[in-house]
MIVO-789408 format. One record per residue (C-alpha): residue in one letter; x, y, z. Coordinates in steps of 0.2 Angstrom, whole numbers, plus 5000, padded with zeros to 4 digits. Layout:
MIVO-789408
AXYZ/...
end
This chain:
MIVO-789408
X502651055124/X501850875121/X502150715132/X501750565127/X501250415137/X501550265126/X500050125131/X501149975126/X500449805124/X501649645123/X501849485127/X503449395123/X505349425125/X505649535140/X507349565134/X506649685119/X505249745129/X506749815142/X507549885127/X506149985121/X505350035137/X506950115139/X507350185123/X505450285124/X505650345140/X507550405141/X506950565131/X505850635143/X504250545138/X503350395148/X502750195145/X501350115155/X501649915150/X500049785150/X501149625148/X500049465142/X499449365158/X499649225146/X501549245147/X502649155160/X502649245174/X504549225176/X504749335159/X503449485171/X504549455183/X506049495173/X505349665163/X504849725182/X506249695188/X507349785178/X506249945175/X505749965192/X506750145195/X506250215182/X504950355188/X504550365167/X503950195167/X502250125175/X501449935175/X499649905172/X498749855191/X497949705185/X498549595169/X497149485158/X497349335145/X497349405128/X496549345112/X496449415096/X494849465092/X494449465110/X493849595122/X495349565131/X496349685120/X495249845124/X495349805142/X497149775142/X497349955135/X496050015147/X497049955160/X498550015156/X497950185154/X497050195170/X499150155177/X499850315165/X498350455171/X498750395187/X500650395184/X501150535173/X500050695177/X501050775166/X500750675150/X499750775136/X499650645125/X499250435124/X499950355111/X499350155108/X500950055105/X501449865104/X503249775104/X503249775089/X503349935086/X504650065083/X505050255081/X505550325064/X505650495066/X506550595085/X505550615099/X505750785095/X505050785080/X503850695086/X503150815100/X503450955086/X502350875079/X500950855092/X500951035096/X500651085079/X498851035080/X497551005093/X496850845090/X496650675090/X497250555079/X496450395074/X495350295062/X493650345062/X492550285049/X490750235049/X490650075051/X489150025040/X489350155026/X491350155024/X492250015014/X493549995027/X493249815031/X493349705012/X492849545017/X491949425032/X490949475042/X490149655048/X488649685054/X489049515059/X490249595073/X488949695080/X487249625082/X487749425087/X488649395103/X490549325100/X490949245117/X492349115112/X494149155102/X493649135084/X495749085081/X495748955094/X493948905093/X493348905076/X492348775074/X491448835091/X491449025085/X490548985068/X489348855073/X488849005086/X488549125076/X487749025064/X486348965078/X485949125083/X485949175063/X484649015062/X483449085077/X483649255076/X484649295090/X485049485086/X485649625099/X485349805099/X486549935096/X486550065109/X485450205099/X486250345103/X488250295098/X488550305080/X489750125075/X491550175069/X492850095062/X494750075062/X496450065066/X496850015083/X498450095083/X497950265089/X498650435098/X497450515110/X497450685119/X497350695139/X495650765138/X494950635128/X495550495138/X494850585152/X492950615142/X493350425138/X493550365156/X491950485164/X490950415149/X491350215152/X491050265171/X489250305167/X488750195152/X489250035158/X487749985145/X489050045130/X490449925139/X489449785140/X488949795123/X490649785114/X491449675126/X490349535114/X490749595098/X492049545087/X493549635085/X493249765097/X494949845096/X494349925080/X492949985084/X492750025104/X493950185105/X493350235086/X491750255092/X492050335108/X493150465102/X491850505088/X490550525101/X491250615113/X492550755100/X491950885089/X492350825073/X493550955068/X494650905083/X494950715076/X496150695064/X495450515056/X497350455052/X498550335062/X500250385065/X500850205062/X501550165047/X500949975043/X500649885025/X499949725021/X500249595009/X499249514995/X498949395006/X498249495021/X499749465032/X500349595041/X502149655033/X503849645042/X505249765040/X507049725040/X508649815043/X508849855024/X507249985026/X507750095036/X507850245024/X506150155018/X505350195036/X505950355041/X505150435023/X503550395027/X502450535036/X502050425050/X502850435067/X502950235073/X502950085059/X502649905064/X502949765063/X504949795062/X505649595064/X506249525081/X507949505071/X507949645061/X509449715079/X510349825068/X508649925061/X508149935078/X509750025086/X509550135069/X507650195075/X508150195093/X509650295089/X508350425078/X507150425094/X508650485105/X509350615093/X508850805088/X508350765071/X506950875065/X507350895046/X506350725038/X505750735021/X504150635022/X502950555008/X501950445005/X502450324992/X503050175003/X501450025002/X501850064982/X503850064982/X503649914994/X502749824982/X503849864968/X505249824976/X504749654984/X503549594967/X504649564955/X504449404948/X502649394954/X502049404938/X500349314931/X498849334925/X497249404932/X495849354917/X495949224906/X495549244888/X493949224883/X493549054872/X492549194859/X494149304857/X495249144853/X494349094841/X494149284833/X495549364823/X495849554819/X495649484801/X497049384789/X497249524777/X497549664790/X499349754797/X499649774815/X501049864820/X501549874836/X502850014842/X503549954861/X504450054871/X504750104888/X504750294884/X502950334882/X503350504872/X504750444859/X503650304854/X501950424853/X503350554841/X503850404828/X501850364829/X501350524822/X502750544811/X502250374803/X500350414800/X500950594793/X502050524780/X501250344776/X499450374780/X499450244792/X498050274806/X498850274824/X498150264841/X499350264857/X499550204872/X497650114872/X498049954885/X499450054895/X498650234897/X496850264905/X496850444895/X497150394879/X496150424866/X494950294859/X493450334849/X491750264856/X491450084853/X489850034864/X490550034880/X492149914877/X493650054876/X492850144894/X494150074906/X495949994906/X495349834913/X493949814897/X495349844883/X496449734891/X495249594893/X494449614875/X495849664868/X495549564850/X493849634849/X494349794855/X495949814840/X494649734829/X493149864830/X494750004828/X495049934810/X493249944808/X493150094813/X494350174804/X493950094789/X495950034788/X496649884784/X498449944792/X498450014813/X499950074824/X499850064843/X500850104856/X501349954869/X502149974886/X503749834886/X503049764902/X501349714892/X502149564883/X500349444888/X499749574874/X501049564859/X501049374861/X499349374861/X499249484842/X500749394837/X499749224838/X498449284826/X498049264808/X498549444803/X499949514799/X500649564816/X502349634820/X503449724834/X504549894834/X505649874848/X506250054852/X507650014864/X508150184872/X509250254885/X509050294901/X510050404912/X509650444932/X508550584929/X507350484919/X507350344929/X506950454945/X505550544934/X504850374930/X504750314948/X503950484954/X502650474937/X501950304942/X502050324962/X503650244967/X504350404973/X503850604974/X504950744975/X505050754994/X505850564994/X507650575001/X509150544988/X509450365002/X507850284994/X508150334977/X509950294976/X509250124979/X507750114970/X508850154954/X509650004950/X508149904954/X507150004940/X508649974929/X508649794929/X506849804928/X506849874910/X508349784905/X507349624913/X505649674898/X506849694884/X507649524889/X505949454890/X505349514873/X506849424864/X506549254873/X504949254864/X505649254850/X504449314839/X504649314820/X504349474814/X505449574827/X506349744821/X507349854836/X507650034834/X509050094843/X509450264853/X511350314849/X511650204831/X511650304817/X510150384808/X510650264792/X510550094800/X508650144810/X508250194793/X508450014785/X507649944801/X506050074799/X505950034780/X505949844783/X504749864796/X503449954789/X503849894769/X504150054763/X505650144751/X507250174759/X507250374758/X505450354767/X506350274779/X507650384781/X506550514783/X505850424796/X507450394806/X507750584804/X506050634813/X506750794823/X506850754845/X506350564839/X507350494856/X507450664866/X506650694884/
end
C-alpha cells in the first residue's frame, strides 16, 4: 500500500506548522519540513523542538533564503527530499506540499487512491506550444539570465532583462530536454525521485541552467519528469485543488467551504486561511478518519464564482457609436418573451407564430445552438450577437421580410431589453414569471455547470437558496427599470386573466388570447 512522504515548504507560524506535521504523519505517512532560513530562527527552533520524537517527521540538512520566483524554491524541495529518501525507505510516494495546504479527502482514501494507478502525477505541458502561461513573459523565462528577485527588485529585474534584450545576450537551452510547464504542486513516485536525483547528479549542466530562469518551480521538475517517464506513466494533473480570482490572486478558503472542498476530485486544496481553525480541525479530522465513500466532481472554480460573484455585474463591450445611432426601424414590432425557463418560453413562441403568423426565433443572445439563418458572419458566435445586437435583430426583420419578431431573452440579459426598449420601434416585454421548485433549481445548476449529479446533497442544499434569490434578484431588476410597455405572465393565475395579459400584449382579440393562455404543457417541466 502507498506511503507518502509529504515535501513540505513553509515559513511562518510554527504553531500551524506543529499542527499539521502532526496531523499528516499520525496516520502512518511521513513529512520532511524545509523551513524558510529567512524566518527567525527562534520559530526553527520551536517546530524542532516539538516534533523531534516523532520517527514520521524528518528536517531538511541545510535551510536557504526563499524568493518567489527564485531558484531557492526548487532547492529547498530538493533539499528536503534528499532528508525523506534518506529518512523514510519505506515511502512509495512524494507529495509536494506548503502550509498552506490541507487534506480533503482520508489518508485512506488517499493511498486507495495512489495504488490504483502507477504513475505520476503532475503538470506537464510543453512550454512553448501549450497556452498555460496567459500573460508576461515566456521565452523570456528561459533564454535571458534572472539573477535578482523580480518582487523585491523590480526595477533592477527589468532593467536586466531589458539590457541583455538590447545586446543580445541569449542562452541556450540544453538540446536534448524538451521545456514543460506547470503546476508546482506535484506527487511523484519513489523511482522517479530516484531517476530525478541520478539525472541532476550527472547533468549539473541542466541545474545550472534553470537555476537563472524565472520561475523555475514550474518548470524544473515538469521537465525532468517528462524526460526521464514514459509518457503513459505521467498523469499531467495536480492533486491540489486551487482556484484563482479574476484578478490573478490566488483564492482563500474559509470554514463555510468545507463540503465545497471535499467534492472536488483532488486530494489537497490550498490556500485554506490561517483563521479559517474550525475548517482546518474539519480536514484534519477527514485526514485521521476511515472515510472512503466521497462523491467527487469537478464543478467547484464554477460554483465558486457563482457563489462569490453576485453583484459583480458590468459590462464587457461598449456599444458601438454606429448601432446608437441605428434603429430596427420606427414602424417595426419587437416582442420580447423573458423568462427564466428556457422551454416554456420557446412553447408560448411557437404557439404564437402558429396562430398569429408572427416569425419567432429563440434564445439568439442566450443560446450558442440556436438557430439563426446566415447573415454574413455576424450571428456565428454569442459574443458577435450580443455585441451587434441592433444590427443583428435588424437584418432578422430583413430577412424575414416581417415587420413583427418574437425572441426569446434570458432574465439575467436586462443590458439587452434596455437596450431595444430605447429604440424608435415598437418594442415591448413578456415577462413570464414561473415557479420553481428544488428539482428544477438542481437541474438548472447541473445544466450550466454549477453542480453534476455526483455533487453531495451538503453543497446543493446550499446552493439552493443562493439560485433562488438570484432569480428572484432578475425579476426585481427588470421592474426597477420600469419600462413602459411591461406585461407579466404568471404560472398558477388562471388561464382567463393570462389571456387578457397575452391579448394586450400582442393586440390581438380576446378569444386569440385565450387560446393562447390555453396553449397545452405552457408552464410544465
Amino acid at each position: 500500500m502507498a506511503k507518502i512522504a509529504f515535501i513540505l515548504l513553509c515559513h511562518k507560524d510554527p504553531v500551524a506548522i506543529i499542527r499539521q506535521a502532526r496531523g499528516l504523519a499520525a496516520t502512518g505517512d511521513y513529512v520532511s519540513i524545509h523551513f524558510d532560513a529567512r524566518a527567525s530562527a527562534a520559530d526553527y527552533a520551536q517546530i524542532q523542538t516539538a516534533l523531534a520524537d516523532d520517527a514520521g517527521i524528518t528536517f531538511a540538512r541545510r535551510r536557504v533564503k526563499c524568493g518567489w520566483g527564485e531558484w531557492s524554491l526548487c532547492q529547498a524541495t530538493l533539499y528536503a527530499i534528499d532528508a525523506a529518501m534518506e529518512a523514510f525507505p519505506k515511502a512509495t510516494h512524494f507529495y509536494m506540499a506548503s502550509g498552506d495546504c490541507a487534506a480533503v479527502k482520508s489518508a485512506r482514501y488517499a493511498r486507495k487512491f495512489l495504488d490504483a494507478r502507477d504513475v505520476d502525477y503532475i503538470e506537464s505541458f510543453d512550454f512553448f506550444k501549450s497556452d498555460w502561461i496567459k500573460t508576461g513573459f515566456k521565452e523570456e523565462r528561459l533564454i535571458y539570465r534572472h539573477l535578482v528577485n523580480e518582487r523585491s527588485h523590480k526595477a533592477l529585474f527589468y532593467a536586466s532583462v531589458g539590457v541583455q534584450k538590447r545586446l543580445g545576450l541569449t542562452r541556450k537551452i540544453p538540446d536534448d530536454i524538451g521545456v514543460m510547464i506547470g503546476s508546482q504542486w506535484w506527487c511523484l513516485r519513489r523511482s522517479t525521485i530516484q531517476a530525478i536525483q541520478a539525472f541532476l547528479r550527472d547533468r549539473p549542466d541542466v541545474t545550472r541552467f534553470f537555476r537563472g530562469t524565472w520561475i523555475p518551480d514550474e518548470t524544473f521538475f515538469q521537465t525532468l519528469v517528462r524526460h526521464l517517464v514514459p509518457d503513459a506513466q505521467i498523469e499531467s494533473r495536480t492533486l491540489t485543488f486551487k482556484m484563482f480570482s479574476d484578478y490573478g490572486m490566488p483564492v482563500t478558503f474559509y470554514n463555510d467551504q468545507y463540503d465545497l472542498l471535499i467534492s472536488q476530485d483532488y486530494l489537497f486544496a490550498r490556500k485554506i486561511s490561517p483563521e479559517a481553525t474550525e475548517l482546518k480541525d474539519r480536514l484534519g479530522a477527514l485526514w485521521a478518519s476511515d472515510r472512503v465513500d466521497f462523491a467527487t466532481s469537478k464543478e467547484g472554480p464554477k460554483l465558486h464564482a457563482f457563489l462569490t460573484g453576485r453583484g459583480r455585474i458590468g459590462k464587457r463591450y461598449g456599444t458601438r457609436f454606429w448601432e446608437r445611432e441605428s434603429t430596427l426601424g420606427a414602424d417595426r414590432d419587437l416582442y420580447m418573451l423573458v423568462c427564466k425557463k428556457w422551454h416554456v418560453a420557446k412553447r408560448l413562441l411557437h404557439a404564437a407564430s402558429d396562430r398569429l403568423q408572427v416569425t419567432g426565433v429563440e434564445y439568439l443572445f442566450d443560446e450558442a445552438a440556436c438557430g439563426v439563418p446566415h447573415l454574413g458572419g455576424i450571428e456565428r458566435t454569442l459574443k458577435k450577437r450580443n455585441r451587434h445586437r441592433r444590427a443583428l435583430v435588424r437584418m432578422l426583420f430583413d430577412y424575414y421580410g416581417t415587420e413583427r419578431l418574437m425572441i426569446c431573452i434570458d432574465p439575467s440579459n436586462i443590458d439587452l431589453m434596455r437596450d431595444f426598449m430605447s429604440d424608435r420601434a415598437n418594442a415591448r416585454i413578456l415577462e413570464i414569471q414561473c415557479q420553481f421548485d428544488d428539482q428544477y433549481l438542481v437541474g438548472h445548476a447541473q445544466r450550466v455547470g454549477l453542480a453534476t449529479e455526483d455533487t453531495p446533497g451538503e453543497v446543493i442544499a446550499r446552493m439552493l437558496p443562493t439560485l433562488r434569490h438570484e432569480f428572484v434578484d432578475e425579476a426585481t431588476a427588470i421592474r426597477d427599470q420600469e419600462f413602459d410597455a411591461h406585461w407579466r405572465l404568471r404560472e398558477g393565475r388562471g388561464a382567463e386573466e393570462n389571456a387578457l395579459v397575452l391579448s394586450d400584449f400582442f393586440g390581438i382579440d380576446p378569444a386569440q388570447g385565450q387560446a393562447l393562455a390555453e396553449t397545452p404543457h405552457l408552464f410544465a417541466d
